[in-house]
N, C-alpha and C positions, 0 to 999 in steps of 0.2 A: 145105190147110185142115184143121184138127183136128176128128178127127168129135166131137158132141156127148156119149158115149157116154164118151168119153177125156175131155172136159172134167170130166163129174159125177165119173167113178171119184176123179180127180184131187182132184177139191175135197172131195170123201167120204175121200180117206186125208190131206189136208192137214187136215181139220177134224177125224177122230183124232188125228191126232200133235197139234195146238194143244189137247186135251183131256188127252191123256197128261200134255204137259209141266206144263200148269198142275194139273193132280191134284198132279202127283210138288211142285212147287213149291209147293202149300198143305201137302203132308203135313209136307217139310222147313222151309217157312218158319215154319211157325204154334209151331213148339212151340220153345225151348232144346235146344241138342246139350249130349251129353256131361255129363251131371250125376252124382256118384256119390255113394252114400249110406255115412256113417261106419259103420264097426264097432263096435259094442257092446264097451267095456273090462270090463264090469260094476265086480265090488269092484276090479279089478285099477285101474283110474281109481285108485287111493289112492296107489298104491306109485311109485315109482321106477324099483325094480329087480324083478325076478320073474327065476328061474334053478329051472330044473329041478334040477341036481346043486349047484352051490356057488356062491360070491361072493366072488371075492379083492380083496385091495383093497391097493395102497402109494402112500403119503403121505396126505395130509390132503386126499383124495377128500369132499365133500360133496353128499347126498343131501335133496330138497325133503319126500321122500315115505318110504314105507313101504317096506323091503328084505324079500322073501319068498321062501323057499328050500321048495319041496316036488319032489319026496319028498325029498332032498337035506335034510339038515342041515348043513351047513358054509360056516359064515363068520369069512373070514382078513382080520384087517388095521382091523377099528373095532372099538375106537379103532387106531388115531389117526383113522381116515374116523370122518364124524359121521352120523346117520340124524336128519331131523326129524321122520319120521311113527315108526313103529311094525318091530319087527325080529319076523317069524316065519317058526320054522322048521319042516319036519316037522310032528308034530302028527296026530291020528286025522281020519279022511274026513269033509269036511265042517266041520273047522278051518280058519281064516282062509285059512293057505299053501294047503290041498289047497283052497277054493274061488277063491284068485288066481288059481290054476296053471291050473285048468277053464277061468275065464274069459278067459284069455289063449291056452288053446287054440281057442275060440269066436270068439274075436276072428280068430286068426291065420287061420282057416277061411272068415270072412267077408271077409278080405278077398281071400283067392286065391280065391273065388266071383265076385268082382265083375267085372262083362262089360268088356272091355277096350275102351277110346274111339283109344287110340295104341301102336303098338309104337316101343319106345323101344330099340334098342338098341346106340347111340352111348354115347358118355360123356357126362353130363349136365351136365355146365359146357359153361359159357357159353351155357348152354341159358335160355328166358325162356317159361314152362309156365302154361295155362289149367289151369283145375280139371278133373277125369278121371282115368281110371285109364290107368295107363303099366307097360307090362309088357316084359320083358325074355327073349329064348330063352332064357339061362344067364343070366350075372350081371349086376350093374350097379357101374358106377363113377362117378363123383365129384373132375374134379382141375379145380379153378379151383371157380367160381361158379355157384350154381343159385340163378336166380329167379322165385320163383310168384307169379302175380299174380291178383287178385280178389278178394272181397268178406269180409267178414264169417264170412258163411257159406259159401264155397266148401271142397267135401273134394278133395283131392287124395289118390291108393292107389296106389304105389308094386311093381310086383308082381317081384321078383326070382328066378328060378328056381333059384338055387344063389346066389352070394355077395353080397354087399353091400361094397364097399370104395373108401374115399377117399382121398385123397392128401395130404400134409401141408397146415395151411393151407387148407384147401376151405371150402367157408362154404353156407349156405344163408340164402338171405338172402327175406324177405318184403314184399310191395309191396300196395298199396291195401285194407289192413285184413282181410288173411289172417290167422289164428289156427293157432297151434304145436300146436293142440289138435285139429283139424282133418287133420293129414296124420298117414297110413301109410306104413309100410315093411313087407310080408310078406315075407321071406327066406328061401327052401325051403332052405338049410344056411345058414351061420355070416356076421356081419356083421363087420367089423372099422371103426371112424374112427380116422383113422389122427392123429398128434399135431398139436396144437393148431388141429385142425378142429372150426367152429363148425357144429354137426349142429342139425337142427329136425325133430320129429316122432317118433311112436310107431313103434319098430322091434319088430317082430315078425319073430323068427327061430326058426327050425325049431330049429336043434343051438344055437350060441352066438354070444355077442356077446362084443368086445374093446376098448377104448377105451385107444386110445393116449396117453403125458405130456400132460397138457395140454388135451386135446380138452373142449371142452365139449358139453352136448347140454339143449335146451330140450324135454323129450318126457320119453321112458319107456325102459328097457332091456329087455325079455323076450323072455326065451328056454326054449323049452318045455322041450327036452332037458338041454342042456346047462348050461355056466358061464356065468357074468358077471364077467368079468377088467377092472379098475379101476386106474389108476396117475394119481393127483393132477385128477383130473375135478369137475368140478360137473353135477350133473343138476338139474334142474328142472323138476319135473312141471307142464305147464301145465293150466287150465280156461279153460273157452271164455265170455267174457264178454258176458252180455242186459242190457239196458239195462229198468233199472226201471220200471212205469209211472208216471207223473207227474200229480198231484191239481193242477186250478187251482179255489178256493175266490172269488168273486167276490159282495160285498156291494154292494146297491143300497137306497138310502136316499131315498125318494118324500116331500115334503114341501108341501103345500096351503095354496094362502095364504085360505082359506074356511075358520077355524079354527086349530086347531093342530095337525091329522092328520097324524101320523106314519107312513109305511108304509116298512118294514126286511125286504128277502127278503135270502136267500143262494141262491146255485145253484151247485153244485160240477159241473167238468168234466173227467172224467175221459180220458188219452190211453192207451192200450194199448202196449206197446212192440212193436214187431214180434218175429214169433216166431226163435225160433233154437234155437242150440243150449242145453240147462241145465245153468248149473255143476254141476258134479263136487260130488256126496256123498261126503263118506268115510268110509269104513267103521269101525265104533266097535271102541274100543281091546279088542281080545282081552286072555284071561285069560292067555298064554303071553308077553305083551311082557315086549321084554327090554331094548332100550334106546329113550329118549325124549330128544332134544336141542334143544331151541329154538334162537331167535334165529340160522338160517343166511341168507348172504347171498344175493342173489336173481341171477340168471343171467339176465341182460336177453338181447331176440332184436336182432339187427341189422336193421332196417328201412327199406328204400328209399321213396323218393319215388314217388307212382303213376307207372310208363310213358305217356307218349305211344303213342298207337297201340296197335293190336292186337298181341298177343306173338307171337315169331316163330315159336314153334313149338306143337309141343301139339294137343289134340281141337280147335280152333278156338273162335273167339269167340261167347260166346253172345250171340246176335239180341239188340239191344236192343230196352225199352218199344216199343211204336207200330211194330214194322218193318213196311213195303211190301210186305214177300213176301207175308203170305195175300191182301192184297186184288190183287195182281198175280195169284196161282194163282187167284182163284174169276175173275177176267175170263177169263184162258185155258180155263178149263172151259168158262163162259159161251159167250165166242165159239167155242170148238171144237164145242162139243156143237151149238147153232143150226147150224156150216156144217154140221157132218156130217149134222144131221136134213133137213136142206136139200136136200141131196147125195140123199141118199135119197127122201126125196116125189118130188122130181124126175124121178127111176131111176125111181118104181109109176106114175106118171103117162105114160111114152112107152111102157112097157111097153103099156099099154090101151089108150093111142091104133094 
């Protein structure tokens, strides 16, 4: 027969551990994993390209945005490359380039700051990634297919310790209304896309970037230190699209058949859009521009169909609406806390007797 003594002890650590588990299950249920917050581009949002030392360029390379070379003065090859925003170079502290150059240092800061949700250090094809930040010991690579899937507003931060380099043909492809505006690339030395790989996202590289024939890129090119080496590319700075609030205007016309009383209200109702991110300002034309090209053609992202299911890899899937986890963890507090206080009155009570 089990003495009574063994019974309570029993039921007083079984009714901790059902307290634990459900604390631990309301902490983890109740909130979203894995959330990362974007990097501030500041004016650098305008450009394209940003290169610490120079900007080479061969063939008919076309640029969305603004090309800015600080401290660096040197740009080889536009023409025949065309630039749609604004070309500065050099220039005194506190000029256009020298405040790009800052804010792409800021940016590239905040993202190697950002707390890591996955280490990543396989090659990222045929990889299918939740939003979070993905970090790498040394380098990251790129041969086949990366697809990120999630909302709107989901950031994806990319954390490379030393290289960034893809394979010919790679692609980064986008699912359930992800924005190009939205992902990072931090690259503590040099990134290379290798030819006619379709790239997606702000690359932020420590020394430099390389774009090989053909590649295209839906993002930005900067690089603090070094060059920006260009051969027949299209770049395409994206902005992150909010959806407008929308005015409904509704007239009501009241008419009394005891006379000829007229009553006419209007009531306007107004929807708010939800919040997100806000398009990209660009920053106004400096006194040192040097070339100005309209009418470039636009550099669409390639976009998959939403996934079934949860993705296969990645910080994992954030909790949806209504999930069952916290009211599962406050029952297990509940019940654990009652047996355990149970457990114990019981223990001060045979004590006395």
């Amino acid at each position: 027969m089990t003495h009574p003594r063994r019974i309570k002890s029993a039921s007083r650590r079984l009714g901790l551990s059902v307290f634990t588990v459900g604390a631990l299950t309301l902490a983890f249920g109740a909130s979203p994993a894995w959330s990362a917050t974007a990097p501030n581009l500041g004016t650098a949002a305008a450009a394209s390209v940003v290169a610490g030392s120079t900007v080479t360029n061969t063939g008919s390379s076309t640029l969305s945005g603004d090309l800015d070379v600080y401290p660096g003065t040197a740009v080889v090859g536009f023409p025949p490359g065309t630039i749609g925003g604004t070309q500065n170079t050099g220039g005194p502290t506190g000029g256009p380039a020298n405040v790009a150059a800052n804010d792409v240092t800021s940016a590239y800061l905040q993202a190697m700051a950002a707390p890591t949700t996955a280490v990543m250090n396989a090659d990222l094809g045929g990889q299918s990634l939740s939003p979070g930040v993905y970090s790498a010991s040394s380098g990251m690579s790129l041969t086949g297919t990366l697809t990120l899937v999630g909302t709107a507003n989901s950031v994806f931060i990319f954390q490379a310790v030393s290289t960034l380099i893809t394979a010919s043909g790679s692609r980064v492809v986008l699912s359930g209304g992800v924005q190009a505006c939205n992902i990072y690339w931090q690259v503590g030395s040099s990134a290379t896309i290798a030819t006619t790989t379709s790239f997606v996202g702000n690359i932020l590289a420590l020394t430099s970037i390389t774009m090989q024939t053909g590649a295209t890129l839906e993002g930005r090119a900067l690089a603090q230190n070094g060059e920006v080496s260009l051969n027949d590319n299209t770049i395409t700075s994206p902005t992150c699209n909010v959806s407008s609030p929308t005015t409904t205007t509704t007239t009501t016309t009241t008419t009394t058949t005891a006379g000829t009383t007229t009553t006419t209200g209007t009531s306007a109702t107004t929807t708010t859009a939800p919040s997100g991110t806000t398009p990209t300002t660009a920053k106004s034309s400096p006194s040192n521009t040097t070339t100005t090209v309209a009418g470039l053609g636009v550099n669409t992202t390639t976009t998959a169909p939403p996934l079934v299911g949860a993705p296969v890899t990645g910080g994992g899937p954030l909790l949806p609406t209504g999930s069952p986890w916290p009211i599962v963890g406050l029952l297990g507090i509940g019940f654990g806390g009652g047996l355990a206080l149970y457990a114990g009155s019981r223990r001060v009570q045979v004590k006395r007797q």
